[in-house]
SEMAR-123110 format. One record per residue: x, y, z of N, C-alpha, C, O, CB in turn. Coordinates in steps of 0.05 Angstrom, whole numbers. Each point is the difference from the previous one (the first is absolute). Glycine has a CB too. Layout:
REC   n_east   n_north     n_up   ca_east   ca_north    ca_up   c_east   c_north     c_up   o_east   o_north     o_up   cb_east   cb_north    cb_up
REC        X         Y        Z         X          Y        Z        X         Y        Z        X         Y        Z         X          Y        Z
...
//
This chain:
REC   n_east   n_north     n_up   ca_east   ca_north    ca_up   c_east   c_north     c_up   o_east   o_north     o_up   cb_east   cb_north    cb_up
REC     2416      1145     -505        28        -10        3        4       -24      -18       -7       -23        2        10         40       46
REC       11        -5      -66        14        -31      -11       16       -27        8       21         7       11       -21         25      -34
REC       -3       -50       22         6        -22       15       31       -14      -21       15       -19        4       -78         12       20
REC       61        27      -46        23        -16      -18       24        29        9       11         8      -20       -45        -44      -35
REC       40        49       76        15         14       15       20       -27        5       -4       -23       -8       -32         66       27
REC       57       -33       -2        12        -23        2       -4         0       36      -11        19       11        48        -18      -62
REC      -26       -25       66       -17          3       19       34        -8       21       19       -13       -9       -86         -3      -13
REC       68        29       51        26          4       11       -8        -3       25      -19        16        5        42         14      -36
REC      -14       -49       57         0         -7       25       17        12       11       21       -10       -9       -36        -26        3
REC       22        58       25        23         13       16       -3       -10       29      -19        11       11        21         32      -42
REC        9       -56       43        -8          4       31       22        25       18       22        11       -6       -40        -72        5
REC        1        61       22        15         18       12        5        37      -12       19        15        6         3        -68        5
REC      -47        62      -29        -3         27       -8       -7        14       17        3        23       -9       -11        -32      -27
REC       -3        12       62         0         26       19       15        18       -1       -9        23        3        -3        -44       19
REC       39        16      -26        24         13        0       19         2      -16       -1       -11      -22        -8          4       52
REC       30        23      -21        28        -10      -15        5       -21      -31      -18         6      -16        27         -4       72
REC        5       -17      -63        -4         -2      -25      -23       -21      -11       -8        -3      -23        57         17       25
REC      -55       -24       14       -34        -16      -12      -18        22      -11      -10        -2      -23         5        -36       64
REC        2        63      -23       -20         26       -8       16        14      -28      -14        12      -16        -5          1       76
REC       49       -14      -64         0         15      -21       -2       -24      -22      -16         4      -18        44         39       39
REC      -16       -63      -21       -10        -20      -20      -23         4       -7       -6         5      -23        30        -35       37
REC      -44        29       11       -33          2      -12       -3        24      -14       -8         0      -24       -14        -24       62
REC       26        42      -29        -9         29       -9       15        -5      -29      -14        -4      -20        10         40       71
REC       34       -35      -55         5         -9      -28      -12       -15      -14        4         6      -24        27          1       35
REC      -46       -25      -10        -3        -23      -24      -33        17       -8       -8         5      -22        39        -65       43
REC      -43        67        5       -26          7       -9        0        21      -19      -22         1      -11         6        -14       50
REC       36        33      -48        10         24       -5       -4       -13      -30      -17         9      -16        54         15       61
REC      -20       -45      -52         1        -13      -25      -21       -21       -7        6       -14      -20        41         22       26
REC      -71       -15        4       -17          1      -11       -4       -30       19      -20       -13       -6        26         49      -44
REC        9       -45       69        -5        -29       10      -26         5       20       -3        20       13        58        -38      -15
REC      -71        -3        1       -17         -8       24       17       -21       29        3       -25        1       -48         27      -47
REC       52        15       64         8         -5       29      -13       -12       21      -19        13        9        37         17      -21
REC      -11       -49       22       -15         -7       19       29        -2       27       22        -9       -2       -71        -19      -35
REC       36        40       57        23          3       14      -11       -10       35      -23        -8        6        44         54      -45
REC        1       -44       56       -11        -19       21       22        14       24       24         5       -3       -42        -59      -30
REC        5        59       53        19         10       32      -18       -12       33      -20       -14        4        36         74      -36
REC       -4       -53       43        -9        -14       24      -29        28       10      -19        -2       16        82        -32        2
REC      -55        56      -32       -17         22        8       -9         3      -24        7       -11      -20        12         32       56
REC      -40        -3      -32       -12         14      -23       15        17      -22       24         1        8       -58         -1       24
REC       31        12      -53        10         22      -14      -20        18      -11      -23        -2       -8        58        -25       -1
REC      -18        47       13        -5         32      -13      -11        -5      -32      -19         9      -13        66         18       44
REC      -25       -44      -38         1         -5      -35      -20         0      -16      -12       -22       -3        42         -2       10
REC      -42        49      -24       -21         -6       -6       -1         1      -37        4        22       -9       -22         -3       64
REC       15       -34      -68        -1         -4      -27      -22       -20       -4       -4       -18       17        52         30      -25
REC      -69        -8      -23       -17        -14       -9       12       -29       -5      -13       -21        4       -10         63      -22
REC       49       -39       10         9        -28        3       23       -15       15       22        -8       -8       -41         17      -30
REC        6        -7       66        13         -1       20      -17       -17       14      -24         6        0        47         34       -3
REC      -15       -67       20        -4        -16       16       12         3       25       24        -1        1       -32        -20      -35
REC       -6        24       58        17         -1       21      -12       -20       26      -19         5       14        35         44      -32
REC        8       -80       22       -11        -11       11        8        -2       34       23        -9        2       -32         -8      -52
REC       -1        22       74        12          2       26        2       -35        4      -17       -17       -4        -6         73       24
REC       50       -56      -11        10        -34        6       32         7        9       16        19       -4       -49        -52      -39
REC       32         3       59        26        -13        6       12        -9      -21      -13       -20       -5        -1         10       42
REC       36        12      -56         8        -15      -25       12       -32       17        9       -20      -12         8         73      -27
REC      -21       -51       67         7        -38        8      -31       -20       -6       -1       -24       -7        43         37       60
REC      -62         3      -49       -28          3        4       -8       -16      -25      -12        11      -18         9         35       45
REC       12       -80      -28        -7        -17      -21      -31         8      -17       -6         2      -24        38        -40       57
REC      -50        41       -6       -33          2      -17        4        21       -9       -6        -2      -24       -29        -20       48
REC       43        49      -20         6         26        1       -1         2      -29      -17        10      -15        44         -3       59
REC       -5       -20      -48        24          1      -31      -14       -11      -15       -6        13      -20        52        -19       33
REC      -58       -21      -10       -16         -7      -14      -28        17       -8       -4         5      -24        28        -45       42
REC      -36        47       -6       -21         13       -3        5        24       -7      -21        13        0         2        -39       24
REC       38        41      -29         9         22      -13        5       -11      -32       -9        11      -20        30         11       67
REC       -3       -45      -47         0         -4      -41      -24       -12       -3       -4        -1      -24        55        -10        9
REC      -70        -1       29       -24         -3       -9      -23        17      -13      -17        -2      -18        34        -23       48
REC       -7        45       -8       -17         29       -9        2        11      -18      -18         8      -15        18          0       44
REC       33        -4      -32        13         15      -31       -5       -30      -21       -3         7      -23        55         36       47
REC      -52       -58      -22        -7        -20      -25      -31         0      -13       -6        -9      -22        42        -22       46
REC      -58        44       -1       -28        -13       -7       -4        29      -15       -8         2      -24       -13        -42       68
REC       31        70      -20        -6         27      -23       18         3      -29       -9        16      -16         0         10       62
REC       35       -44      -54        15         11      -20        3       -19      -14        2         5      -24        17         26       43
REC      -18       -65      -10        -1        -17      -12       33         2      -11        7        -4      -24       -64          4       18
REC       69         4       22        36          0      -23       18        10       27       -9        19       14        -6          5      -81
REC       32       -32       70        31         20       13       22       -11      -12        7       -23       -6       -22         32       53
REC       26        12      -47        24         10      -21       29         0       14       21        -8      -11       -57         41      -14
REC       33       -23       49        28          8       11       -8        -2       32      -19        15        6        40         20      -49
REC      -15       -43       54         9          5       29       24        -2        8       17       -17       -3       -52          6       10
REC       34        38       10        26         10       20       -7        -1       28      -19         8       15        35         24      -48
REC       12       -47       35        -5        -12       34       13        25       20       21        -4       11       -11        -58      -22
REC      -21        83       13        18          6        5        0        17       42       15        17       10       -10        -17      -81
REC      -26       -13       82        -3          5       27       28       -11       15       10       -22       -6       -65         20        2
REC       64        17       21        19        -18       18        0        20       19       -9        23       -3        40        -54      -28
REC      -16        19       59         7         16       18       28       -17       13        7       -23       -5       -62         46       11
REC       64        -9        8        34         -2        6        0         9       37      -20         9       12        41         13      -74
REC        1       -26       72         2         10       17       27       -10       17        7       -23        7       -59         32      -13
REC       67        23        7        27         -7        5        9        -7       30       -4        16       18         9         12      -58
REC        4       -46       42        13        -10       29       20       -10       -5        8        -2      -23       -41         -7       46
REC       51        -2        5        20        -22       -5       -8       -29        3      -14        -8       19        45         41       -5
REC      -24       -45      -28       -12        -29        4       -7       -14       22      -19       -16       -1        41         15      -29
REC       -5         6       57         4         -8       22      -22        16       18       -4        -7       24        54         -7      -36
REC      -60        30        3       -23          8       17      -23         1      -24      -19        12       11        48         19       30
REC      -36       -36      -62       -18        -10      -14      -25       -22       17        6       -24        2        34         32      -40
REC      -64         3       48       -14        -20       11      -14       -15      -31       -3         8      -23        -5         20       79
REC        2       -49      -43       -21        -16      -22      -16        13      -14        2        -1      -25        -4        -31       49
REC      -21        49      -10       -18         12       -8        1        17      -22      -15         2      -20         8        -10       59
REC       37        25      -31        12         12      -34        3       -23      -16        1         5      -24        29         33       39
REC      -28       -63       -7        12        -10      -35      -25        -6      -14       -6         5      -24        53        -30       36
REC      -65         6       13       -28          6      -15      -11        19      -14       -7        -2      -23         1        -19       49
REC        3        38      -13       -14         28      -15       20         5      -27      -10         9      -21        -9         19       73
REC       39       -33      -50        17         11      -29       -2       -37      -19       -5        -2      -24        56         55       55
REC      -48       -67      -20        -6        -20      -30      -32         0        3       -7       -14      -19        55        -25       16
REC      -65        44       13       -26         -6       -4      -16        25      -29      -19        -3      -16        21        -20       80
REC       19        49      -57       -13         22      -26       23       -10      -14      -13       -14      -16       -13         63       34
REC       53       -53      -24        21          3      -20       -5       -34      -16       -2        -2      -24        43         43       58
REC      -44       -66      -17         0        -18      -14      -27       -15       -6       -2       -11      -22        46         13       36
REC      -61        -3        2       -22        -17        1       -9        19      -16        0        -6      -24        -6        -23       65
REC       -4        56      -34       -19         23      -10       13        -2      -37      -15        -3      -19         8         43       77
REC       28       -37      -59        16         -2      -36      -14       -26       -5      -17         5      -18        75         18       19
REC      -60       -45        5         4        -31       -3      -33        -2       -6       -7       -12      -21        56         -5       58
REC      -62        23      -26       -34         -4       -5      -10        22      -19      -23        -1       -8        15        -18       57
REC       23        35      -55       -10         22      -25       11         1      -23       -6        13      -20        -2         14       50
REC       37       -51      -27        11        -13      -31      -23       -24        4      -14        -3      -20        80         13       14
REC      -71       -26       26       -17        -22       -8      -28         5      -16      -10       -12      -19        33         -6       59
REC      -31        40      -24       -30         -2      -11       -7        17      -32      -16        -7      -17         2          4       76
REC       37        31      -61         7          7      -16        8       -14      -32       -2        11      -22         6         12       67
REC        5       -46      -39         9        -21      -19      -22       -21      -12       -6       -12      -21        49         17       46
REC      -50        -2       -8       -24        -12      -10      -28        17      -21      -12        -8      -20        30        -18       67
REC      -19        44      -38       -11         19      -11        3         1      -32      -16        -3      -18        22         22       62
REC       35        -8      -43        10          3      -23       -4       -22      -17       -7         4      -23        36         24       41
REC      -25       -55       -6         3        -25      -20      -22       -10      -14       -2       -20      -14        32          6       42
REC      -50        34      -23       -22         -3      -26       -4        12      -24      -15        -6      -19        -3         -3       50
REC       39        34      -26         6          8      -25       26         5      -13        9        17      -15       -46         -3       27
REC       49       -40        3        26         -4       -9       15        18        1       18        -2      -17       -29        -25       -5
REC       12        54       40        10         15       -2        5        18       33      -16         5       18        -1        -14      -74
REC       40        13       53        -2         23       30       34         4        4       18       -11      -13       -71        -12       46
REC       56        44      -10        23         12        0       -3         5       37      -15        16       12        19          7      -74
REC       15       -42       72        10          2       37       19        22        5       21         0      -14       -21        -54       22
REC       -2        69        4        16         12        8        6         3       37       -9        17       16        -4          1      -69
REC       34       -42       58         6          5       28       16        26       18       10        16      -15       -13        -64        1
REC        5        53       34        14         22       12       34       -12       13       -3       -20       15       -55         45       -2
REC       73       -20      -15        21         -9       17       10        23        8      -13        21       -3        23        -63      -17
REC       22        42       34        12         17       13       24        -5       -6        7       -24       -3       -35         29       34
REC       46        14      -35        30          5        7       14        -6       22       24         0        4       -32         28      -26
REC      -13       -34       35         9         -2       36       15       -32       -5       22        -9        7       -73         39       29
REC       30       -42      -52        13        -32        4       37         1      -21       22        -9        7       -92        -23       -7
REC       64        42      -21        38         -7      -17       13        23       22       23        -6        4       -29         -3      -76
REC       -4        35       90        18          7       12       11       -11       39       18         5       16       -37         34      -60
REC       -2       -55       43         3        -21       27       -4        20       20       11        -7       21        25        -31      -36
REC      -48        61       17        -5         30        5       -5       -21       44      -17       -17        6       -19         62      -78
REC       60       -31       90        -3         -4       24      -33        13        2      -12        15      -15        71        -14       29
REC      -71       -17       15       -18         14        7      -26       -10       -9      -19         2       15        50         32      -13
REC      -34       -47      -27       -11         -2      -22       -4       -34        0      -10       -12      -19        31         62       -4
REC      -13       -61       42        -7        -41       -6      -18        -6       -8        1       -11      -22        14         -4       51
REC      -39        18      -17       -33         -7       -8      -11        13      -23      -11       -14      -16         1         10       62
REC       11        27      -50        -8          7      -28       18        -3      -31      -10         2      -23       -12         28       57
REC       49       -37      -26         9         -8      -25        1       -31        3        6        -9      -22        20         55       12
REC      -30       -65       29        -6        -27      -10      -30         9      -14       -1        -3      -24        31        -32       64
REC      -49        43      -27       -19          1      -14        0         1      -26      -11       -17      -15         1         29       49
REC       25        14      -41         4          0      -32       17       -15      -14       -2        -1      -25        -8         39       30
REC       25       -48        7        23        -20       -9      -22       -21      -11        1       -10      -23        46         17       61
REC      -71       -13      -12       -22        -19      -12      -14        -6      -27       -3       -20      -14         1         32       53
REC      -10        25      -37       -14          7      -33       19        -8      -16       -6       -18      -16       -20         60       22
REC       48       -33       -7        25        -12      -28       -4       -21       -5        1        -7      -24        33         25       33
REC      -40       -38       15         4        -30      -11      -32         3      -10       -7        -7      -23        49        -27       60
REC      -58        44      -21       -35         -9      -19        4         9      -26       -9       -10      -20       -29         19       58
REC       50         8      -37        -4         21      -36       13       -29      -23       -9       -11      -20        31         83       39
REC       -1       -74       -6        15        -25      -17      -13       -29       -8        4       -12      -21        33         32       45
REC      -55       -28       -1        -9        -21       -5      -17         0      -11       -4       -18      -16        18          7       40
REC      -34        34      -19       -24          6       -6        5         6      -25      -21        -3      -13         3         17       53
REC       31        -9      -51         4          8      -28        5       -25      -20      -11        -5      -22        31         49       41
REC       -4       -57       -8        -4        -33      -18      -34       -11       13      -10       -14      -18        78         -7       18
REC      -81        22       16       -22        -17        6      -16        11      -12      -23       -10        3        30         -6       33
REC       -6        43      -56       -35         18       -6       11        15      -29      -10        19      -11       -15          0       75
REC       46       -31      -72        16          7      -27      -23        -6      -24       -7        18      -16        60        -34       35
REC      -63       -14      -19       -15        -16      -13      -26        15       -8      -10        -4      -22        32        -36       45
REC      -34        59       -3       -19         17        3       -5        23      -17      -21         8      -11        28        -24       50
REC       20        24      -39         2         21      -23        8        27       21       -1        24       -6       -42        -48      -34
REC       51        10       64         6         22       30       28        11       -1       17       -17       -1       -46        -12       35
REC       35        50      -33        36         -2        4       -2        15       35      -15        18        7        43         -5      -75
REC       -4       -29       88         0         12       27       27        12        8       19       -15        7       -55        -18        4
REC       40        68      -10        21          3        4       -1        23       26      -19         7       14        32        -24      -66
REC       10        23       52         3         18       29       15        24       -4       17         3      -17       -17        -43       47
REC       -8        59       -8        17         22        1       14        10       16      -13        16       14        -9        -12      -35
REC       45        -6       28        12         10       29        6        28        5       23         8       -6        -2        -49        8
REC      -36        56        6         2         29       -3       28         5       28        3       -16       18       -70         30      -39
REC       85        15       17         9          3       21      -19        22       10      -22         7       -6        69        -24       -6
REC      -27        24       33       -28         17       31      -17        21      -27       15         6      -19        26          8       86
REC      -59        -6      -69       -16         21      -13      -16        13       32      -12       -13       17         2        -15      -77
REC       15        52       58        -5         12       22      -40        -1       13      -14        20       -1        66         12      -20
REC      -60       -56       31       -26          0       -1        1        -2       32       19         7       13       -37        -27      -65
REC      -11         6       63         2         -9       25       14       -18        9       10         0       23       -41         13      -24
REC       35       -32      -15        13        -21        3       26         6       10        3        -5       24       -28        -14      -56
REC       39        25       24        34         14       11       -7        22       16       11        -4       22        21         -3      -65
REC      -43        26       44        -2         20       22        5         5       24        8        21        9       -27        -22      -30
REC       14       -28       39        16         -4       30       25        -7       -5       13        -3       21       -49        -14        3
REC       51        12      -49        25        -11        3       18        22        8       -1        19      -16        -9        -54      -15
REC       24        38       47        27         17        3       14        11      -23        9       -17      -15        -1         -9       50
REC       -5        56      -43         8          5      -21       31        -3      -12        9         1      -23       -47         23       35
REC       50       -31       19        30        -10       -6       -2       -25       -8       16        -8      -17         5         34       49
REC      -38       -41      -23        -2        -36      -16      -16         8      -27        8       -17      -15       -16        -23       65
REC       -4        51      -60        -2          1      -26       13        16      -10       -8        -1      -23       -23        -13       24
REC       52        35        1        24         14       -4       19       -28      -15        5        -3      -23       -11         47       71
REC       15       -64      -20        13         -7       -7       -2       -29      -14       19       -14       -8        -6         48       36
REC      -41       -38      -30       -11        -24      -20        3        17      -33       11       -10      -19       -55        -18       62
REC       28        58      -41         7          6      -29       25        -6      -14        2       -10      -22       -31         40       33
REC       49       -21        3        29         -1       -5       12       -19      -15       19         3      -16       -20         15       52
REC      -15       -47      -26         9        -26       -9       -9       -10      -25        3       -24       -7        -1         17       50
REC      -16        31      -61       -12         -3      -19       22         8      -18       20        14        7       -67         -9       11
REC       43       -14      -43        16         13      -25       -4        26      -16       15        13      -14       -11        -56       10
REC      -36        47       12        -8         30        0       -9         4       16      -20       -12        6        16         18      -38
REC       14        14       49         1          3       29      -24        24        5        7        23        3        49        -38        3
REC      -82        10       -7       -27         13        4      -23        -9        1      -10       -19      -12        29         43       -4
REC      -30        -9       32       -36        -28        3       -7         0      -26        6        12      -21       -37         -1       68
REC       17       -29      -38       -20          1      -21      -20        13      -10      -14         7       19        25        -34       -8
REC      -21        35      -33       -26          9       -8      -30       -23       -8       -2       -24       -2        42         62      -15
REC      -59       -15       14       -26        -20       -6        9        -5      -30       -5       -23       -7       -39         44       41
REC       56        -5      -53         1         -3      -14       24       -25       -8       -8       -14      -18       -19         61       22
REC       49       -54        4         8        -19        0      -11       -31        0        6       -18      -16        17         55       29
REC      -47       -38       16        -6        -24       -2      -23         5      -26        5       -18      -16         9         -1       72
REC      -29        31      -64       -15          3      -15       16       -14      -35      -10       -16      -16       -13         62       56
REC       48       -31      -40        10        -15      -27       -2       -25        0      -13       -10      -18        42         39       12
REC      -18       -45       27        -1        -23        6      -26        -8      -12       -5        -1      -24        34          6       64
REC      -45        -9      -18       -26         -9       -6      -11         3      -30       -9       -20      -11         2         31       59
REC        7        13      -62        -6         10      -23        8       -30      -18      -15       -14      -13        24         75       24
REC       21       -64       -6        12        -19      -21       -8       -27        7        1       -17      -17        38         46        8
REC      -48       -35       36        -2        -24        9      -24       -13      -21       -1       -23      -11        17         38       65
REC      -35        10      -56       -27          0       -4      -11        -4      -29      -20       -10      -10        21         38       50
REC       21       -15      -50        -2          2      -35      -17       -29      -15        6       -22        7        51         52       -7
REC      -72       -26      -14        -4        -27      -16       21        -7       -8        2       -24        2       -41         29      -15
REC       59         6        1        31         -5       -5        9       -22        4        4       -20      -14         4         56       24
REC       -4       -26       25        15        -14       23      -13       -32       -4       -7       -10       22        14         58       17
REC       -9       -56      -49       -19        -34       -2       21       -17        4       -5       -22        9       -34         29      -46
REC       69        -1       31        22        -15        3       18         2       20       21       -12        1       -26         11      -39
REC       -7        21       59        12          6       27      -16       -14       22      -24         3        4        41         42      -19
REC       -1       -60       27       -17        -12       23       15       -13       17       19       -12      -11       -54          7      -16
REC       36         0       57        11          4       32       24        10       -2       20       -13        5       -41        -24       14
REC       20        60      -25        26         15       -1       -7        24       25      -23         7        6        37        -18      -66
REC        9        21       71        -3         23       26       19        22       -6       22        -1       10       -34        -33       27
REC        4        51      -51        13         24        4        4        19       19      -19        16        6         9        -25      -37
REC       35        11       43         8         17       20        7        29       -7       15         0      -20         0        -42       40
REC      -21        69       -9         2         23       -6       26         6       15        9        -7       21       -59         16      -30
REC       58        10      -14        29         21       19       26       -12       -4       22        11        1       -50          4       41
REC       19       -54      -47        26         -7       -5       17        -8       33       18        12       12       -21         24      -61
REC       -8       -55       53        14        -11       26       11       -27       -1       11       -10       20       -42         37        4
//
């Protein structure tokens, strides 16, 4: 295995779009290192798969430690684990809000931290955060997971002037619903009528957030940075 491959952090690949991200990049020649609370199926020569909490400070750490000592370089990480869960605010117990900022903000927040560091030795790297539509559409039902992401917006922004110097750019992607697990318990009339509110009125594809990321990622992109692109147009 060549080590001058380029080298890519996904969290949250078990599934849904972390697993096709992974499976895409490896396709094109990236070395993946990927991370879920369970095991994976995922099996490629250049494929990492690490079992963790992304809140799991030693966890996180000792995962870019690992990918730093076998590859010596990372290139890109995508934050892209989260979980959601729809209620009304007024019956929201605590325990949901913990569990949803502990994977959406802390878990993002310690894998731009340690991630950045990584990059800033070779002056070089590419953040890619996850956001939601839920937060510009104020989506009822939805309080705790779109402050959450309302959160990442502000990390992507700041984070992007604090790790600029590095040679880091940190941006985000607000996908609308893409039919994974994640939306699946939602009522099909509330995402009926969340699609609606879109300017192109249809889920999303993998392939959509994929453009995204693609461009985020570009050596190009060196002049793009805490910017959040929202899908569908909301």
């Amino acid at each position: 295995m060549s080590v001058q491959k380029p080298v890519m952090v996904i969290t949250g690949t078990r599934k849904g779009i972390g697993r096709f991200l992974a499976e895409h990049y490896l396709a094109q020649g990236w070395i993946v290192a990927g991370c879920s609370r369970e095991s994976s199926d995922l099996t490629h020569e250049d494929y990492r798969h690490f079992c963790l909490d992304v809140a799991d400070e030693k966890a996180v750490t000792a995962m870019l430690r690992a990918v730093s000592r076998e590859f010596n370089r990372l290139d890109v990480l995508l934050n892209n684990a989260g979980i959601a869960s729809m209620n009304h605010a007024l019956l929201t117990p605590k325990s949901t809000i913990e569990r949803i900022f502990q994977t959406n903000v802390f878990g993002t927040f310690l894998f731009c931290r340690e991630a950045a560091k990584l990059m800033g030795r070779r002056k070089y790297g590419r953040i890619v955060n996850f956001a939601t539509v839920a937060t510009p559409l104020k989506l009822e039902g939805e309080a705790v997971y779109a402050a959450s992401k309302a959160a990442v917006v502000s990390l992507t922004e700041v984070l992007a002037r604090e790790v600029s110097g590095l040679g880091v750019t940190v941006n985000a992607v607000g996908p609308t619903p893409v039919p994974t697990d994640l939306v699946g318990s939602v009522p099909e009339a509330k995402m009926t009528a969340l699609i609606a509110r879109q300017a192109i009125p249809r889920y999303g594809e993998m392939r959509d957030v994929l453009n995204v990321v693609d461009f985020f990622i570009r050596p190009e992109s060196d002049f793009v940075t805490g910017q959040t692109i929202y899908l569908g147009g909301v």
